[in-house]
N, C-alpha and C positions, 0 to 999 in steps of 0.2 A: 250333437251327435247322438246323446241319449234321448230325446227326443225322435227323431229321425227311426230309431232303433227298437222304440217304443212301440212307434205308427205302424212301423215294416210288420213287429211282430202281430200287431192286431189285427195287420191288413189278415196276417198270414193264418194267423186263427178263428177269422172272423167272429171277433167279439166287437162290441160296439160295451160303450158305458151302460149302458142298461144290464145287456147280456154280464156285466162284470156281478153288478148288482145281485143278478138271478144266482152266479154261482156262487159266489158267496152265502148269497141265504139257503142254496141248496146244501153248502157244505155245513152250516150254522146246522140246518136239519138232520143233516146225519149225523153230527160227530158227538151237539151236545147230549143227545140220548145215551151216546155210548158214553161219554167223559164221565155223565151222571153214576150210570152203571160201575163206571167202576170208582169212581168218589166215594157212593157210598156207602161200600165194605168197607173201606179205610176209617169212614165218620163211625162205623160200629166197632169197628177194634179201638177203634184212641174212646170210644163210649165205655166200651167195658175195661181197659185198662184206669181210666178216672174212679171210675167206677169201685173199682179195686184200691186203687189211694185211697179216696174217699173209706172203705171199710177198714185198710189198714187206721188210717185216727181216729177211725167210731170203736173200734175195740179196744180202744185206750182213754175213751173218755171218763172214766173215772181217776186215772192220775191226769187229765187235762183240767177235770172240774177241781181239783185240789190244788192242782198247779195256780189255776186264777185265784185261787180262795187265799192263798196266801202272799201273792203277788202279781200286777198285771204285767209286769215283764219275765217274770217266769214262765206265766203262761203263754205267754206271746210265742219265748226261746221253744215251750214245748212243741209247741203246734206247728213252729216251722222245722222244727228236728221232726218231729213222725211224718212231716209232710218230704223231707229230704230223705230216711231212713224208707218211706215208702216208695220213693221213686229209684233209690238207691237199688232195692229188693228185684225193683219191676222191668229195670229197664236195662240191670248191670248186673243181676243173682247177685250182689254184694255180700261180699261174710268178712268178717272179721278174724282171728286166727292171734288168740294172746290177750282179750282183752282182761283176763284176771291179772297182768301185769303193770296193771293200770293202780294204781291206788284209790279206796273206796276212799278214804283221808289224807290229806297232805300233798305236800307240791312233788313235782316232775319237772322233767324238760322233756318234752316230745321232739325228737330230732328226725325229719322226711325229707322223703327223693320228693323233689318239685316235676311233674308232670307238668305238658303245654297250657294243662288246666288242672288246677288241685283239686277238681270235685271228690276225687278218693280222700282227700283230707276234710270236705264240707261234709260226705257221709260219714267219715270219724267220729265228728265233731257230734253231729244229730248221734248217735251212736252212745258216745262218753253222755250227754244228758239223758239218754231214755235209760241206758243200764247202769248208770252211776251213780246219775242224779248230778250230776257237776258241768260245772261249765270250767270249758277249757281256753282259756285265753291263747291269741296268737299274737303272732310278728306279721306283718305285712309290708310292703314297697310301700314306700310313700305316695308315686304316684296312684296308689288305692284310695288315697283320703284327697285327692282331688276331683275323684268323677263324682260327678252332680246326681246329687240324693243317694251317696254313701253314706252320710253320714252316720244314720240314724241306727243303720243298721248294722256300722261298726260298733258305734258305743254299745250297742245293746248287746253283741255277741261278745264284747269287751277283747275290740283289736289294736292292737297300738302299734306304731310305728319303729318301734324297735332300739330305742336309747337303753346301753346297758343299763344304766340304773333303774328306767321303770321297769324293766325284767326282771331285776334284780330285787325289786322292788313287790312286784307279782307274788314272784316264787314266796320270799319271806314271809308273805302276808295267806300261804298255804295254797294257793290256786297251781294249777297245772297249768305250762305254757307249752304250745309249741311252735318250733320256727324249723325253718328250711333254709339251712346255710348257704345253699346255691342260690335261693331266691327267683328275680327276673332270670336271671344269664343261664338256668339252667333250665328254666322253663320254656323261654326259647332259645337256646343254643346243642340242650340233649338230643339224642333220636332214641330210634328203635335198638340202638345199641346199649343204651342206659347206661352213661358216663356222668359220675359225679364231679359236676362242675366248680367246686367249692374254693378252689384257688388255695390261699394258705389262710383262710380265714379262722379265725380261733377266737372271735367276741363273744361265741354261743359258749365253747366252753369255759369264760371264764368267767362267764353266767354264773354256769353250775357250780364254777368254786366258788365263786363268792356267796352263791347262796346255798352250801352246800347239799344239793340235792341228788338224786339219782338222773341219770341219764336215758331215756329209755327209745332204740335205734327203731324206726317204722320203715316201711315199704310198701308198696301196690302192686299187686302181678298185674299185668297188661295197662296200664297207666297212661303207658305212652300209645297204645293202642287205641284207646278211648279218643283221644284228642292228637293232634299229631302238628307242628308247627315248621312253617316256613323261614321259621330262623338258620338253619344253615343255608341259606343262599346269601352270596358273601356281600348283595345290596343292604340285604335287612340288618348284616354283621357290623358293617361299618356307620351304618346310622345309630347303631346304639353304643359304639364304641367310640362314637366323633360328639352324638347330642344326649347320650341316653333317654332315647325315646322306644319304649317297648312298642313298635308297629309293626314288629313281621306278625301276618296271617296265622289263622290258628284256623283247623280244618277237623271236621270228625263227627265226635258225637255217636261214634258207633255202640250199639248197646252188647259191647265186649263183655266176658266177665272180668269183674273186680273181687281183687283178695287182697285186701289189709295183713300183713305181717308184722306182730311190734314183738321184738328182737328182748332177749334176758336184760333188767336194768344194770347199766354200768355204775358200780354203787359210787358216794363221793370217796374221794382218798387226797387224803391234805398232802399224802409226797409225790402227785404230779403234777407239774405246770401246766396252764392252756392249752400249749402247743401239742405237749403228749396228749392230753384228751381230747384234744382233736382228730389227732390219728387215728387213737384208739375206737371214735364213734365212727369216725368213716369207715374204719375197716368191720367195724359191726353193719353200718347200713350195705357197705359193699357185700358183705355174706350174705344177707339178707335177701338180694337181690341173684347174685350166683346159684343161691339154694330153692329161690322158687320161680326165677323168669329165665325162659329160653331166648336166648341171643342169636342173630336181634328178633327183635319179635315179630309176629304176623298179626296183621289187621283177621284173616280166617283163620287160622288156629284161634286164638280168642275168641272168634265167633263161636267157634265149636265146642269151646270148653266150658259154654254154654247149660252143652246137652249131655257133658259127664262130672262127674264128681274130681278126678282125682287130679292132683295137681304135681308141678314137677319136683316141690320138696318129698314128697310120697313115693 
């Protein structure tokens, strides 16, 4: 019958196999001139935005030439941090907001709201080694240290898979760690409401007692704007709650603005348990969150906040 349907319609517009040919190459004629035309305004914008990474790391190449001189993997960390911290600037106005509460010396716990994608935490990261000089160790999902050709570049930004004791282990040895108590299930199960997925977990805080360090609570305004995931559709729910396999879709990539907030440190204090300082940091990353993102949020407002300065803790 398609066939048949096929012939009727040729009869009907009397095109034969040739005549197909011709219009085809006549639409090849019109269209690829125009396709070009506008291709290559785009090939000069992504030119001169490269362009711009490219000078954000030339204007740093004398701590890159220092950075080699004293180590080839320092230098390596540096050049992919100003190449993140430059893409961070370019694509997302990134700023930071508290990094004096970072320590130039000694360990921390970084404790963050996990977004569908934690790039607000990879520009942290480039961030804490251009202004600190330090490298900050993380926690990560295990299944991170299974995709093919991680490896190399977990050990070198020094990720570990998260056993209290090499945490514990970290901290003592002075480095700054940070982990996301929600982990996978928050990164795909939050929305645009920004609900801390944390369950009753309290292994992060008893990190911090045992090595008794400071706490200190982070956030991202628009986060979940940047990237935005397909985890509350209740297929992707139950495949990770029956196999844990992290496959709902992750969508976005929008160049929202990003603002890092890291919250006053929660000092150590030997007369509370786990459990209490657990509460006690969620209810810091929850203010955190209250005081500078609007619920739930917009994919265009973040666009626009773009083109102003002022944000909603202001």
């Amino acid at each position: 019958p398609e066939v048949c349907l096929f012939h009727m319609w040729e009869e009907w517009a009397g095109l034969g196999q040739e005549d197909y040919l011709s219009v085809l190459e006549y639409l090849l004629w019109v269209f690829t001139p125009l396709a070009i035309v506008f291709i290559l305004p785009f090939l000069i914008v992504i030119l001169l935005y490269l362009s711009i990474l490219f000078l954000h790391v030339y204007k740093r190449k004398n701590q890159l030439r220092e950075a080699y001189c004293n180590n080839l993997w320092d230098g390596a960390r540096k050049t992919l941090a100003m190449l993140w911290d430059g893409h961070g600037a370019i694509w997302h106005g990134y700023e930071i907001h508290g990094m004096e509460k970072i320590p130039d010396k000694g360990p921390a716990l970084i404790v963050y709201y996990h977004g569908a994608i934690p790039i607000d935490y990879y520009y942290f990261l480039a961030s804490v080694i251009i202004q600190k000089g330090r490298t900050c160790h993380s926690v990560a999902d295990h299944f991170l240290f299974k995709v093919p050709g991680f490896k190399l570049l977990l050990e070198v930004f020094s990720v570990i898979h998260g056993p209290q004791e090499e945490c514990v282990r970290a901290l003592r040895n002075g480095h700054l760690l940070g982990i996301s108590p929600g982990g996978v299930r928050e990164a795909l199960f939050s929305d645009e409401t920004y609900p801390l997925l944390w369950g009753k977990r309290k292994g992060f805080a008893q990190v911090a007692i045992d090595s008794q360090v400071p706490v200190i609570p982070m956030f991202t305004q628009n986060v979940r704007e940047g990237f935005r995931s397909l985890g509350t559709l209740r297929f992707f729910r139950w495949v990770y709650e029956r196999f844990r396999l992290p496959i709902a879709p992750v969508y976005g990539g929008f160049p929202v603005k990003f603002r890092t907030f890291l919250g006053d440190p929660i000092p150590y204090d030997p007369n509370i348990n786990a459990a209490e300082l657990a509460e006690k940091v969620q209810q810091a990353v929850q203010s955190l969150i209250d005081q500078n993102q609007q619920i739930p949020g917009s994919i265009l407002r973040a666009l626009l906040e773009r083109f102003h300065t002022k944000h909603k803790g202001h």
